[in-house]
Every structure is written in C-alpha cells, then in structure tokens.
Z-matrix of the N, CA and C atoms (Angstrom, degrees):
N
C 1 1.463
C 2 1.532 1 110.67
N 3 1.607 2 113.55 1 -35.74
C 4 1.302 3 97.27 2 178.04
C 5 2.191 4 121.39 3 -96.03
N 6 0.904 5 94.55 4 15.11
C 7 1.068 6 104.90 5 162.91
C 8 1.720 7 112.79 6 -94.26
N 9 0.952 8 110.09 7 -36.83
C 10 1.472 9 100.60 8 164.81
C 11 1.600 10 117.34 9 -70.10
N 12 0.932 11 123.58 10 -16.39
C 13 1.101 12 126.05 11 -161.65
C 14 2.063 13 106.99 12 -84.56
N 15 1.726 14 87.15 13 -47.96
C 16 1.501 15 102.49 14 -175.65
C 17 1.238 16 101.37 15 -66.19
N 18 1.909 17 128.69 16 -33.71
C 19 1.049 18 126.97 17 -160.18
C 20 1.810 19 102.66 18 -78.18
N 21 0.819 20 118.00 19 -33.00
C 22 1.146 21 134.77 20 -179.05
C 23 2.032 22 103.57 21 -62.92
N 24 0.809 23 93.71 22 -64.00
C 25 1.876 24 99.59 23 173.51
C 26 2.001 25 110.02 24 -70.29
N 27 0.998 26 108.44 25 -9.53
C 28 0.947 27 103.96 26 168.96
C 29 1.864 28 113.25 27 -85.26
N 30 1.299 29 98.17 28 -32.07
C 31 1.809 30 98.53 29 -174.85
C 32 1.497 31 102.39 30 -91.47
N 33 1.081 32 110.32 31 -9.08
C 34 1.600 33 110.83 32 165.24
C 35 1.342 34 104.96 33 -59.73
N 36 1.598 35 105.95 34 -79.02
C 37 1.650 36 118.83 35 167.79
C 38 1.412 37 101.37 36 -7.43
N 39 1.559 38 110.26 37 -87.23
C 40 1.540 39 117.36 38 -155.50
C 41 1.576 40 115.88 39 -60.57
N 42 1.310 41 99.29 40 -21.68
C 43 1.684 42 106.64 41 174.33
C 44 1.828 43 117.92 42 -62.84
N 45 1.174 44 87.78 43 -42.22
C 46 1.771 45 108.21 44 179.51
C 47 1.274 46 98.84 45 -56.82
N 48 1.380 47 106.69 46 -53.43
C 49 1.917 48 99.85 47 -162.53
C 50 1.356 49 112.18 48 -73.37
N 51 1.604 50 116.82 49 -38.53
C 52 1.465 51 121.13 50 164.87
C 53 1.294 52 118.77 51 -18.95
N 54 1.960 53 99.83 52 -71.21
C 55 1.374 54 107.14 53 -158.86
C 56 1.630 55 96.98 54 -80.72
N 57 1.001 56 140.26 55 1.20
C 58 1.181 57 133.51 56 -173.23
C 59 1.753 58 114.79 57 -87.68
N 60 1.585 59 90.31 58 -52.64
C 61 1.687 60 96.44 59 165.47
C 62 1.366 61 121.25 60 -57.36
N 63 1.153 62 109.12 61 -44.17
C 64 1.662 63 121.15 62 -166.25
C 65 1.458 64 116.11 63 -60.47
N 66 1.010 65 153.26 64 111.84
C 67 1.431 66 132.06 65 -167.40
C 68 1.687 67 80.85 66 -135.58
N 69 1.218 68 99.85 67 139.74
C 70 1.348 69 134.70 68 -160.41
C 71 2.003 70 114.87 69 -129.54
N 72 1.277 71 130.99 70 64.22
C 73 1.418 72 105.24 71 -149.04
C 74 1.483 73 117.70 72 -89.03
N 75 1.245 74 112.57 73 172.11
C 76 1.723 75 110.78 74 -136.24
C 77 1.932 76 81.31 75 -103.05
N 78 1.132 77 121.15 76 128.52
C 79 1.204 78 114.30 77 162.57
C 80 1.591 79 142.91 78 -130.10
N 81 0.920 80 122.07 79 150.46
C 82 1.630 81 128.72 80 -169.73
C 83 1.322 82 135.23 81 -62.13
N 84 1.429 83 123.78 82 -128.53
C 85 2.038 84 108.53 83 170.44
C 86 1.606 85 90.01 84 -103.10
N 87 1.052 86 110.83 85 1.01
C 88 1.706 87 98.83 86 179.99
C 89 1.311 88 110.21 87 178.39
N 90 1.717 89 98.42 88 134.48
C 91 1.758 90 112.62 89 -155.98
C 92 2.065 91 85.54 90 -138.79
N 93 1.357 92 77.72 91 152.54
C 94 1.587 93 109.71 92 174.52
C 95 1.268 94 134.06 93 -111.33
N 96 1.240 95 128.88 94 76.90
C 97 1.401 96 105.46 95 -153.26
C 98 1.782 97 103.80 96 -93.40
N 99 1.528 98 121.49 97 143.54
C 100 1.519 99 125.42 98 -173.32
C 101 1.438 100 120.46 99 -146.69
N 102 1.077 101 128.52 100 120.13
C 103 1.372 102 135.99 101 177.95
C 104 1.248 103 132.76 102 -138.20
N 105 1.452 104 114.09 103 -145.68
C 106 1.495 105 115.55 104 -177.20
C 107 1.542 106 83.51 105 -105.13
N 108 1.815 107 91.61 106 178.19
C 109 1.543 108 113.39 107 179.05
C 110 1.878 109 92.96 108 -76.36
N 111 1.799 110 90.63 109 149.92
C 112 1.584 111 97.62 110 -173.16
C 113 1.251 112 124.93 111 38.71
N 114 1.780 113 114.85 112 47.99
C 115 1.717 114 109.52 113 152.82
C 116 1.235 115 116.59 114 -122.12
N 117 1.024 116 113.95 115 43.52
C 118 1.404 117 126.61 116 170.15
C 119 1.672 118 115.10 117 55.48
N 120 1.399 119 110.15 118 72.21
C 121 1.097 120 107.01 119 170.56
C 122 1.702 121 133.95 120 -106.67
N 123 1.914 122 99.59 121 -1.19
C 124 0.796 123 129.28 122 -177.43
C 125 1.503 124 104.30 123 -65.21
N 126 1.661 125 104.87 124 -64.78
C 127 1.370 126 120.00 125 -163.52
C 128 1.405 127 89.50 126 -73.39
N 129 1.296 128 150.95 127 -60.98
C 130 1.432 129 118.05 128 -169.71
C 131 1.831 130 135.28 129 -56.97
N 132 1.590 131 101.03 130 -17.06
C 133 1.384 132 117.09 131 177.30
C 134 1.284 133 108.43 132 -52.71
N 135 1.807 134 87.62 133 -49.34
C 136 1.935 135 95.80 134 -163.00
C 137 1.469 136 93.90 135 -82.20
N 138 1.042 137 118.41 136 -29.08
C 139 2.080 138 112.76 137 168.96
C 140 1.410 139 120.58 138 -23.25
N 141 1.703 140 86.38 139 -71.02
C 142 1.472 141 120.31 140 -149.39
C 143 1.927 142 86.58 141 -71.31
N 144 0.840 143 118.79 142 -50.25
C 145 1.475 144 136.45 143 -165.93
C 146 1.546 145 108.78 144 -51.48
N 147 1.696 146 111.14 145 -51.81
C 148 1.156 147 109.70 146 172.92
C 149 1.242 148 129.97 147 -89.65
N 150 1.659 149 118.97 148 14.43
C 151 1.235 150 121.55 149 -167.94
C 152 1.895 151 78.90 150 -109.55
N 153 1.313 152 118.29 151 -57.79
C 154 1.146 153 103.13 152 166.42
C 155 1.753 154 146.78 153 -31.41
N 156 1.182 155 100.45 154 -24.78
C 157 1.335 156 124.44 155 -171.15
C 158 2.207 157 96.89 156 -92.21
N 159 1.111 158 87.98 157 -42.62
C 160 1.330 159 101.42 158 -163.51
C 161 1.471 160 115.58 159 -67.43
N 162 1.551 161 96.31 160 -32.33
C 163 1.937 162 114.31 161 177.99
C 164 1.684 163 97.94 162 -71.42
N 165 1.246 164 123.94 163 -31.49
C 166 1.715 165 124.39 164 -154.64
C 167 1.679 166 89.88 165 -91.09
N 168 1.415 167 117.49 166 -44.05
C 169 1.523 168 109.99 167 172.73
C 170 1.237 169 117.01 168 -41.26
N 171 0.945 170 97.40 169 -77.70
C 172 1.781 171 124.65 170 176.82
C 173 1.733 172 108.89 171 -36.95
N 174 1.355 173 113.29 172 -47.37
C 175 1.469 174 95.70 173 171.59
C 176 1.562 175 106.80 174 -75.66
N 177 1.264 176 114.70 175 -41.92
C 178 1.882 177 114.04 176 179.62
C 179 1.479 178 115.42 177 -37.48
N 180 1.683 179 122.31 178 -38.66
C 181 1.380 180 148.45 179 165.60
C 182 1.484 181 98.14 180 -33.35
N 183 1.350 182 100.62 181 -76.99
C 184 1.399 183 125.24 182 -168.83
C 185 1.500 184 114.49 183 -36.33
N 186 1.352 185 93.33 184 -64.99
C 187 1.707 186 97.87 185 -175.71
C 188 1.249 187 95.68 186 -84.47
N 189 1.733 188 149.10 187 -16.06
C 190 1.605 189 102.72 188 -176.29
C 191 2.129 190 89.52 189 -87.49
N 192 1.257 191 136.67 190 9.99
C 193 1.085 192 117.50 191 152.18
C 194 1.436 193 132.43 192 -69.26
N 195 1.584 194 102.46 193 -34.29
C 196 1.455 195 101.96 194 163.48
C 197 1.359 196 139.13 195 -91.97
N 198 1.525 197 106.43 196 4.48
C 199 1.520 198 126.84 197 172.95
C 200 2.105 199 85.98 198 -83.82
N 201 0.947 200 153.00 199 -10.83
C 202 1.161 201 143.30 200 -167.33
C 203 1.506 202 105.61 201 -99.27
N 204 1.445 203 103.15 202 -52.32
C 205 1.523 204 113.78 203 175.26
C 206 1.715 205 112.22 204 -68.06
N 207 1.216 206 114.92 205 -28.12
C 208 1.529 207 111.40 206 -175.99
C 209 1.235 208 102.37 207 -134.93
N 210 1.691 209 118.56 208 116.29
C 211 1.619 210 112.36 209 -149.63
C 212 1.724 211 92.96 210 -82.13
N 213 0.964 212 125.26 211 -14.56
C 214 1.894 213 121.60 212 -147.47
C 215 1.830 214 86.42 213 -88.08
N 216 1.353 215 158.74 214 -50.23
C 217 1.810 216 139.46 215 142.88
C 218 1.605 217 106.18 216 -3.84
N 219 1.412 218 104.39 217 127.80
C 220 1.061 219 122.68 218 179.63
C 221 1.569 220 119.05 219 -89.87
N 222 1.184 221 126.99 220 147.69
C 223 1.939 222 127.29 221 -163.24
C 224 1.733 223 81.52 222 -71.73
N 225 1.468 224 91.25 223 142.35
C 226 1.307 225 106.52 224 168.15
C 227 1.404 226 122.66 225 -132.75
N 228 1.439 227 143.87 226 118.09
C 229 1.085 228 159.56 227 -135.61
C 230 1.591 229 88.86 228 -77.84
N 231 1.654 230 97.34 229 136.14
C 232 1.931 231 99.36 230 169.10
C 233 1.902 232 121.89 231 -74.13
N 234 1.393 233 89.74 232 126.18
C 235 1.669 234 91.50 233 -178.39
C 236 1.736 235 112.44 234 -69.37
N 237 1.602 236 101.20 235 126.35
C 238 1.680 237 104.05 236 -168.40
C 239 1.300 238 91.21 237 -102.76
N 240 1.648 239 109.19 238 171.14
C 241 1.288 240 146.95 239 -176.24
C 242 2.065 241 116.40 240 -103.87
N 243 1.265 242 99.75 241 83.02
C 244 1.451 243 101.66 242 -148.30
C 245 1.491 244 92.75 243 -90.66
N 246 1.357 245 128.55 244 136.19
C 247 1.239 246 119.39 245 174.68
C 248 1.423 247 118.17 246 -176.94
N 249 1.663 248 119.90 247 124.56
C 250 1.620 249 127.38 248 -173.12
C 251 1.499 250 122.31 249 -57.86
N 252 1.329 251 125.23 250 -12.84
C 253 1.037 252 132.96 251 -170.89
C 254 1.669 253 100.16 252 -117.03
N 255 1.467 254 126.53 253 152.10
C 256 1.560 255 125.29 254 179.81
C 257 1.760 256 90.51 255 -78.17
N 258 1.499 257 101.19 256 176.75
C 259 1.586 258 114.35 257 -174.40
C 260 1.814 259 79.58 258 -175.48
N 261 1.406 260 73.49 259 99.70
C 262 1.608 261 103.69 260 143.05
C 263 1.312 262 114.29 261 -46.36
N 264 1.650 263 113.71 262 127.19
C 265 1.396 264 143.08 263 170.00
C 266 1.113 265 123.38 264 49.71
N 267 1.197 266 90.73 265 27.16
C 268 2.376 267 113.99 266 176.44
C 269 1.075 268 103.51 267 -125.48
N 270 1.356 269 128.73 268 117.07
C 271 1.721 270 140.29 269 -174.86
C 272 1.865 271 92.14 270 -74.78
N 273 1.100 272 142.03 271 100.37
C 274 1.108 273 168.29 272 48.97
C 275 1.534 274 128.74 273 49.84
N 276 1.578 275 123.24 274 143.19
C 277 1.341 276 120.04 275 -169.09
C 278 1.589 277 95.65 276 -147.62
N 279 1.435 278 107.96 277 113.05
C 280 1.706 279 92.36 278 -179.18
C 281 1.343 280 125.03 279 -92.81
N 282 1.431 281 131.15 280 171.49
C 283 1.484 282 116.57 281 -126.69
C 284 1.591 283 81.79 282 -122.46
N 285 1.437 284 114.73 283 127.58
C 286 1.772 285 113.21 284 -163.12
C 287 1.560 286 81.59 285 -118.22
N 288 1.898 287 102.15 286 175.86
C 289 1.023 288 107.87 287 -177.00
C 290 1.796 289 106.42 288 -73.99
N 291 0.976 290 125.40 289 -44.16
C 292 1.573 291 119.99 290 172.79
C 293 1.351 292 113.27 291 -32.01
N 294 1.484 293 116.04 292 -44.76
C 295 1.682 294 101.36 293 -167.21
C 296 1.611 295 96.62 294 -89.22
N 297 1.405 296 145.13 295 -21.88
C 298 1.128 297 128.00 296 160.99
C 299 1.503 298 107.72 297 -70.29
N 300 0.983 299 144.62 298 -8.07
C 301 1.470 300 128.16 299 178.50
C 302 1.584 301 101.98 300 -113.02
N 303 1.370 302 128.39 301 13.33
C 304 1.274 303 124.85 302 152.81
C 305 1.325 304 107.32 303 93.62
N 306 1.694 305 129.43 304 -8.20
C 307 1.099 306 110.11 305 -171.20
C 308 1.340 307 107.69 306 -79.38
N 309 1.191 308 129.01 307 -4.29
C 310 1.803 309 120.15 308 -178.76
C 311 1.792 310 89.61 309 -119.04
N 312 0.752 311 145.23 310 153.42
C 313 1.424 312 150.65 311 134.58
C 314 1.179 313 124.59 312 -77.86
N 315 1.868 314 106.65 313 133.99
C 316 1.803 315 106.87 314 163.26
C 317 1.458 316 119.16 315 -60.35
N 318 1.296 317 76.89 316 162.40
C 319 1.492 318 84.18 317 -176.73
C 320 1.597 319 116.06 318 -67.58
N 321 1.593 320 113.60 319 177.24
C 322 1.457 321 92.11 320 171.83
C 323 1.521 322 119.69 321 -87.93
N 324 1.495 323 117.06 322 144.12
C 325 1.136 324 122.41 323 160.89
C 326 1.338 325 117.21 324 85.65
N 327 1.839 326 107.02 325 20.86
C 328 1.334 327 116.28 326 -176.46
C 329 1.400 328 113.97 327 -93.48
N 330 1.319 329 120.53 328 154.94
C 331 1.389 330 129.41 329 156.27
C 332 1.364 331 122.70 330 -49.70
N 333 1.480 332 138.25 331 149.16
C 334 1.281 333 141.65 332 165.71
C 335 1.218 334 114.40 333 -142.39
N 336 1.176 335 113.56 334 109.21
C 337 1.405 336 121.24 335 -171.84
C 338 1.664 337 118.25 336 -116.88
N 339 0.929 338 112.99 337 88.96
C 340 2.261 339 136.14 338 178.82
C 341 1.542 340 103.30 339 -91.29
N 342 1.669 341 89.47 340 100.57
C 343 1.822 342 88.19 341 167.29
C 344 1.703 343 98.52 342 -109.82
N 345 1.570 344 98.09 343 136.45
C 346 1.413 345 107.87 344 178.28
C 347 1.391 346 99.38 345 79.11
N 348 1.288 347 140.95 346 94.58
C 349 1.417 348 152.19 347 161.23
C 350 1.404 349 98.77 348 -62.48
N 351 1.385 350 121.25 349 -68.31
C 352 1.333 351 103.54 350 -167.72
C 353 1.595 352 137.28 351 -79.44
N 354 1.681 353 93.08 352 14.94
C 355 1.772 354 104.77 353 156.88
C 356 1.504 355 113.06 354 -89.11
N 357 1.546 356 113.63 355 -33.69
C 358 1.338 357 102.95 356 172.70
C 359 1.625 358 112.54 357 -62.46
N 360 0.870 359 114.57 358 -57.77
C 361 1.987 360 109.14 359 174.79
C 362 1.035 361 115.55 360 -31.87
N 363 1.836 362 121.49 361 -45.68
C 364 1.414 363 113.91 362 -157.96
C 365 1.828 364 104.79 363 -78.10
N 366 1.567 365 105.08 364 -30.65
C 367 1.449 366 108.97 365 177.66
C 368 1.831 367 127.61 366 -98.53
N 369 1.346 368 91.13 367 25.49
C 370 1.540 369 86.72 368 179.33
C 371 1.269 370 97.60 369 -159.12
C-alpha cells in the first residue's frame, strides 16, 4: 500500500515539473513566429500548425458523428492542412496562387501554414 502511495506522489512530482517546463503557447487566428538564426522556429511553426490543424479535425470528427446520430446538425466541410512547403506524414493541401488571390476559397476552419512570406511573393 505504501508503495503505491509514494508511487503515486512521485508522478504527481514529475507531472508538475513536466507541465511547468513545457510551455506550449496558446494561439489565436493568426500567429507569427520570429527569432534568431538556428532557434528553431521552423519546427515550432510546423508544431504549432499541426497541432492546430489536428484540434479542428478532431472536433469536425465529432460533429459529423453527431450530425449522423441527430439528423437536424448541418454537413460541415473537412478542415484542411494548407501549406507551401511539403510536411512529412500530414496529408496536406498546397497553397496555389488562386487560393492566395481568393479566387478558390479555403475551406472552413482550416489551417494555413506560409513559411517564408517573402518567397511566396517573389514566386507567385
């Protein structure tokens, strides 16, 4: 019993410090990420981007399960993962000049993810 007990306060412990170190930042309809050379701003873009993408699936899931069970929810279009650069092992939509110049529209409630703005300008 008391080994469960310690074990138990022990993952408390380690839980605390986890979430304490970890800083994770909470973001809005549109984030910037900017730094020095080599601090990784790459990998958090594409982080932040696919965790973002990943929460809007996951609720889209949600409701077209409960648009099935309760017919009167309306069909709701799947939120995509829009982005100029490839990304490994994320089904992905790349970002053409039509959908930046508006003649096609994203979908609703999708991600858009532009690394390097001012390469997209120079090539499109």
């Amino acid at each position: 019993m008391i080994w469960f007990i310690l074990a138990a306060v022990l993952a408390c412990v380690l839980l605390y410090f986890y979430f304490k170190v970890r800083k994770v930042p909470k973001l809005g309809s549109l984030a910037l990420v900017t730094g020095g050379v080599k601090s990784g701003k790459s990998t958090l873009s594409v982080y932040l981007a696919i965790r973002s993408w990943r929460r809007e699936n996951f609720r889209w899931k949600v409701v077209s399960v409960l648009r099935k069970v309760f017919k009167f929810i309306p069909v709701l279009e799947e939120p995509l993962l829009y982005s100029n650069v490839p990304l490994a092992g994320v089904p992905y939509v790349e970002v053409t000049e039509d959908l930046l110049l508006r003649r096609k529209r994203f979908n609703y409630r999708s991600t858009i993810y532009i690394q390097e703005a001012s390469l997209v300008a120079d090539s499109m």
